[in-house]
C-alpha positions in Angstrom: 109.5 48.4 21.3 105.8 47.2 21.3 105.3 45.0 18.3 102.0 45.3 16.1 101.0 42.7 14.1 101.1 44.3 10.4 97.5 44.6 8.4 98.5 43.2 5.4 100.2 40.2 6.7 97.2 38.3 7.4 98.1 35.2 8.4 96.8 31.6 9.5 97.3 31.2 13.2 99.2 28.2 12.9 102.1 29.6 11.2 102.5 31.5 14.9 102.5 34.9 12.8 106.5 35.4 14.0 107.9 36.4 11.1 107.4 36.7 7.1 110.3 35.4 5.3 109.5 37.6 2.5 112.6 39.0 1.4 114.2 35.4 0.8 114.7 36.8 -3.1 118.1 38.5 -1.9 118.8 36.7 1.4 116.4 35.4 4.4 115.7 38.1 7.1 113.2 37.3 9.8 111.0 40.6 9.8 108.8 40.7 13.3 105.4 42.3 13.8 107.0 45.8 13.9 105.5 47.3 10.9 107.8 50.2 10.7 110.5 48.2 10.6 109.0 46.4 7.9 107.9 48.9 6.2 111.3 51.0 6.0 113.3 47.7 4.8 110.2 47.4 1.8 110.7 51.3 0.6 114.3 50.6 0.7 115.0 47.5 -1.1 112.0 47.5 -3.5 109.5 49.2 -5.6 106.4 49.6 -4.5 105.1 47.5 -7.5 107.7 44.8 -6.5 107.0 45.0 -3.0 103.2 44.7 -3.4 103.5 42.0 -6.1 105.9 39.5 -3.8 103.8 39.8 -0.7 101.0 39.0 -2.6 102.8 35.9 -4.1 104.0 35.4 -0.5 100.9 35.1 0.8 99.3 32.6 -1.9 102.3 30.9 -1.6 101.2 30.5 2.6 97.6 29.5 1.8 98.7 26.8 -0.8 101.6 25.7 1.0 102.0 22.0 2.9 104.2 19.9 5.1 105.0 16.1 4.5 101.8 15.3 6.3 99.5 16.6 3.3 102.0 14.8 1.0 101.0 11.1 -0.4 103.7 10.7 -2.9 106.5 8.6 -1.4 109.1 9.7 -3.5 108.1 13.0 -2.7 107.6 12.4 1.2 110.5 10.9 1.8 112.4 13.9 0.2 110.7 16.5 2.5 111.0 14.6 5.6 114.2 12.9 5.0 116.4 16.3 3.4 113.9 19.2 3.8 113.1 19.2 7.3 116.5 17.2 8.4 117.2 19.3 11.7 120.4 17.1 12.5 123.5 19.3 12.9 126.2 18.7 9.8 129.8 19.6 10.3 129.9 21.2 6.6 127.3 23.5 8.2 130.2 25.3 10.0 132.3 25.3 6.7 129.7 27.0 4.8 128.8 29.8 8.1 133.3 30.5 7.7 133.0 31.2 3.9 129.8 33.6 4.0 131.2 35.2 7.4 134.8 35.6 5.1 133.0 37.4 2.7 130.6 39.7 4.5 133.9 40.8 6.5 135.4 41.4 2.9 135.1 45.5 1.9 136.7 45.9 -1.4 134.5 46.6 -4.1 134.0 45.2 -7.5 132.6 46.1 -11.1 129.7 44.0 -11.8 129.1 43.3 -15.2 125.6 42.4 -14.7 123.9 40.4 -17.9 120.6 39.5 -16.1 117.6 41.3 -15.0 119.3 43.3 -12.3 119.4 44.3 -9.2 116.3 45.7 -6.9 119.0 46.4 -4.5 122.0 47.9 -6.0 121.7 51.0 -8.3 125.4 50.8 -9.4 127.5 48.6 -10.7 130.9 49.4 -8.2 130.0 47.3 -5.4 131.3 46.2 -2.0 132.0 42.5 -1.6 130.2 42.4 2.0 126.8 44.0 0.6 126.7 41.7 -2.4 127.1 38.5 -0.3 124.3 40.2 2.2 121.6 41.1 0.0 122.4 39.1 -3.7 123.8 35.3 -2.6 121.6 32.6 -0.9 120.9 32.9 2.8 122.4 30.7 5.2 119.0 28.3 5.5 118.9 28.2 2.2 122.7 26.9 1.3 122.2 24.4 4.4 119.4 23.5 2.3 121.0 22.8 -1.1 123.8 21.2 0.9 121.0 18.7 1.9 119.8 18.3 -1.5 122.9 17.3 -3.0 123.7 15.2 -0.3 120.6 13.5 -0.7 120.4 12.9 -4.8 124.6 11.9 -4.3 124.6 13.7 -8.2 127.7 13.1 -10.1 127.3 16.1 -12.3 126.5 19.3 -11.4 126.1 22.9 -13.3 125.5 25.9 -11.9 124.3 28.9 -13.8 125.0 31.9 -12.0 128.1 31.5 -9.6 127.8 35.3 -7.7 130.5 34.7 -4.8 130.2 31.4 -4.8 127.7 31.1 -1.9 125.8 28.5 -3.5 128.7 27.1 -5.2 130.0 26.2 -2.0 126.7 24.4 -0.6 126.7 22.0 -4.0 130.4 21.3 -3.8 130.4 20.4 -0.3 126.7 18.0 -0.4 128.6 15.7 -2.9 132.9 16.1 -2.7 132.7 13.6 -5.3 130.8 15.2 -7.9 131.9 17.1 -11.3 130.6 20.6 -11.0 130.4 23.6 -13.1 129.9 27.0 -11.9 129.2 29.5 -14.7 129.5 33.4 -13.9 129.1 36.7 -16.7 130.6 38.8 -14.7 135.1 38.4 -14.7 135.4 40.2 -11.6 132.6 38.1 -9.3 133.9 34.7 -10.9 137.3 36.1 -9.8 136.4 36.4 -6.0 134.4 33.0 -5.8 137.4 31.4 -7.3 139.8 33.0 -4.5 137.2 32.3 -1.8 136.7 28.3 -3.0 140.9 28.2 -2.4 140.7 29.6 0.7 138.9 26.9 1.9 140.9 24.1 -0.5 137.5 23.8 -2.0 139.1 21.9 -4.9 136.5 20.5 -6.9 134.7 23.4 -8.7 135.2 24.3 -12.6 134.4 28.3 -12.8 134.0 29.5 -16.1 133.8 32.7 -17.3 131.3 33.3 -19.9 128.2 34.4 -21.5 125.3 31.8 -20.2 123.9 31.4 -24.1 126.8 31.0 -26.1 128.2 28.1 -23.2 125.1 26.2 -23.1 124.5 25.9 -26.7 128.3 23.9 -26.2 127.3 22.1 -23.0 128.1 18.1 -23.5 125.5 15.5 -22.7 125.4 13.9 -19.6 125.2 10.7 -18.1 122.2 9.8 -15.8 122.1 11.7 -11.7 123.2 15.4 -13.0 121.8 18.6 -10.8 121.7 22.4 -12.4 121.3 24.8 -10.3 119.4 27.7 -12.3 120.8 31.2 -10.6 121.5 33.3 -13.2 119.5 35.5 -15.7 116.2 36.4 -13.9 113.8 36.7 -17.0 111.2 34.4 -18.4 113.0 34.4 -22.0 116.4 33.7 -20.5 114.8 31.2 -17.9 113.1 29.3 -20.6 115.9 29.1 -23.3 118.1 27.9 -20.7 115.6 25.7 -19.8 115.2 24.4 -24.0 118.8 24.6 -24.3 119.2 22.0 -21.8 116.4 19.5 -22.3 119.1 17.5 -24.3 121.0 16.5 -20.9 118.1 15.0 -19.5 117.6 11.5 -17.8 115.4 10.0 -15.6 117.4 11.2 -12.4 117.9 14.6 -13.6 117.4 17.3 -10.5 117.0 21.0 -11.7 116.1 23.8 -9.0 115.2 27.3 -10.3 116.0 30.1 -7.9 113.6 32.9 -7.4 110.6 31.8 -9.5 108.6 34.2 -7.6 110.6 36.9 -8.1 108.6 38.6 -11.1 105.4 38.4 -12.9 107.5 37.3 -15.8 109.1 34.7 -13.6 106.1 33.4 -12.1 104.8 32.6 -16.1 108.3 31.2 -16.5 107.4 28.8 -14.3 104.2 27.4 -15.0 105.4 27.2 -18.9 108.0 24.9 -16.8 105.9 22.4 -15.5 103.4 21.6 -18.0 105.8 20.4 -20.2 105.8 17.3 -21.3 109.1 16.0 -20.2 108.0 17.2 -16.3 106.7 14.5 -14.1 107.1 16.4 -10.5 107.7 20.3 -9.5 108.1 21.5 -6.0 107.7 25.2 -5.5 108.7 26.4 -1.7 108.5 29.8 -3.1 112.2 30.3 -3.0 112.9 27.8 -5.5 111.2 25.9 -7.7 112.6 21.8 -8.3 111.9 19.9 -11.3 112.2 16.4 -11.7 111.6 14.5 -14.9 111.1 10.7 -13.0 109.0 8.6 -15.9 107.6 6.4 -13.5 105.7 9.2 -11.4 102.8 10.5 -12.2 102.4 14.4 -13.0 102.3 16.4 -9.7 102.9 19.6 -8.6 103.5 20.0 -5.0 103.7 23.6 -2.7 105.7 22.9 0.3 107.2 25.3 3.1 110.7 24.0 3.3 
């Protein structure tokens, strides 16, 4: 089929105009210059205000976007070069492809009990176990990427809010075997099947509770220094940010937090630049899926945009 290269993806030559990894807010699909195809995945996953609104944040996201080369922190550098763009094979990789591949052959369904923003895919709440891990958990570049992350920082304590099936779960526990780490899911049902899935692959080092995101935070101990949250949960700038208060008190200077899907809303896009001029924030990447936050007191304030 002849391929046209779509009018409103405009984009610099350099980037080889291949793809548009648009639709990493559910899971990365490589979409090609056929615009119907793109266009009939667009009308079927999202609204057209939706649509319209992340290809425009796409898109600004492309123009303001660097590599390591434009980067002159060191600390910052030396992440992107060393962890982001790390094309070195890892034997977890093939760990983490078995556990998505056991869930996406997986056909029962579930009852989501959904407390967050909701779905732009799903209209109901009964849903197959294969279509949730192929359109709601991370895609498998972006798991090999938080693998590399927490390989990287070596954190000793890590939360994650917003455990789904446990595709993420198993990226954090894998980067650091060593760590503590705390998956927190609403939904009984989901935190059910990421438990089973974690024992099927003696993934033994995961605490999965079962609550309401509020009420446990408001109870979270303080930590020592080199913790990680991963935020993955309730996709709305009031949630976001009182998550984001609620756990100020755990800080230290080698604190790590990653916000999924900061693009993924107007509302979210505000969450996140109330994020990084506060105070406490020192650095922020945003590589559009995910926005990192560190709170290092000996860097200046910078914000960084890098394609990762």
């Amino acid at each position: 089929m002849a391929k046209a290269i779509p009018v409103i993806l405009i984009l610099p030559i350099q980037l080889k105009l291949e793809a548009i990894y648009y639709l990493e807010t559910n899971c990365l699909i490589s979409l090609g210059y056929n615009i119907a195809l793109l266009s009939l995945y667009l009308r079927t996953c999202f609204s057209k205000y939706a649509m319209l609104f992340q290809i425009k944040s796409y898109l600004k996201f492309l123009w303001k976007s660097k590599n390591e080369h434009a980067v002159h922190s060191p600390f910052v550098f030396n992440l992107v070069s060393k962890c982001f763009y790390d094309k070195k094979p890892k034997p977890e990789y093939s760990i983490l492809k078995e556990y998505r591949n056991s869930l996406l052959e997986n056909k029962n369904t579930i009852e989501v009990t959904d407390f967050g923003a909701g779905s732009k895919v799903f209209k109901s709440n009964t849903r197959q176990i294969a279509k949730i891990a192929r359109t709601a958990g991370i895609s498998a570049k972006r798991a090999e990427l938080l693998f590399r992350i927490v390989n990287y920082f070596e954190p000793k304590n890590i939360l994650e809010i917003g455990t789904s099936l446990g595709l993420a779960t198993s990226a954090l526990a894998l980067g650091n075997p060593k760590a503590v780490i705390t998956t927190l899911e609403g939904c009984p049902e989901t935190a059910n099947q990421c438990q089973l899935q974690l024992q099927k692959l003696n993934i033994n080092t995961v605490n999965c509770i079962n609550k309401e995101f509020s009420t446990f935070l408001k109870e979270f101990p303080l930590w020592g220094p080199g913790g990680l949250i991963y935020f993955d949960g309730n996709h709305s700038k009031k949630a976001t940010l009182e998550y984001f208060e609620l756990l100020l008190p755990t800080l230290s200077n080698e604190t790590l937090w990653i916000f999924d899907d900061i693009h993924w809303s107007p509302e979210m896009e505000e969450a996140w630049e109330i994020i990084k001029t506060h105070p406490k924030v020192t650095v922020t990447i945003d590589t559009f899926q995910w926005g990192l936050v560190f709170f290092r007191k000996e860097q200046p304030k910078e914000h960084f945009v890098i394609r990762a």
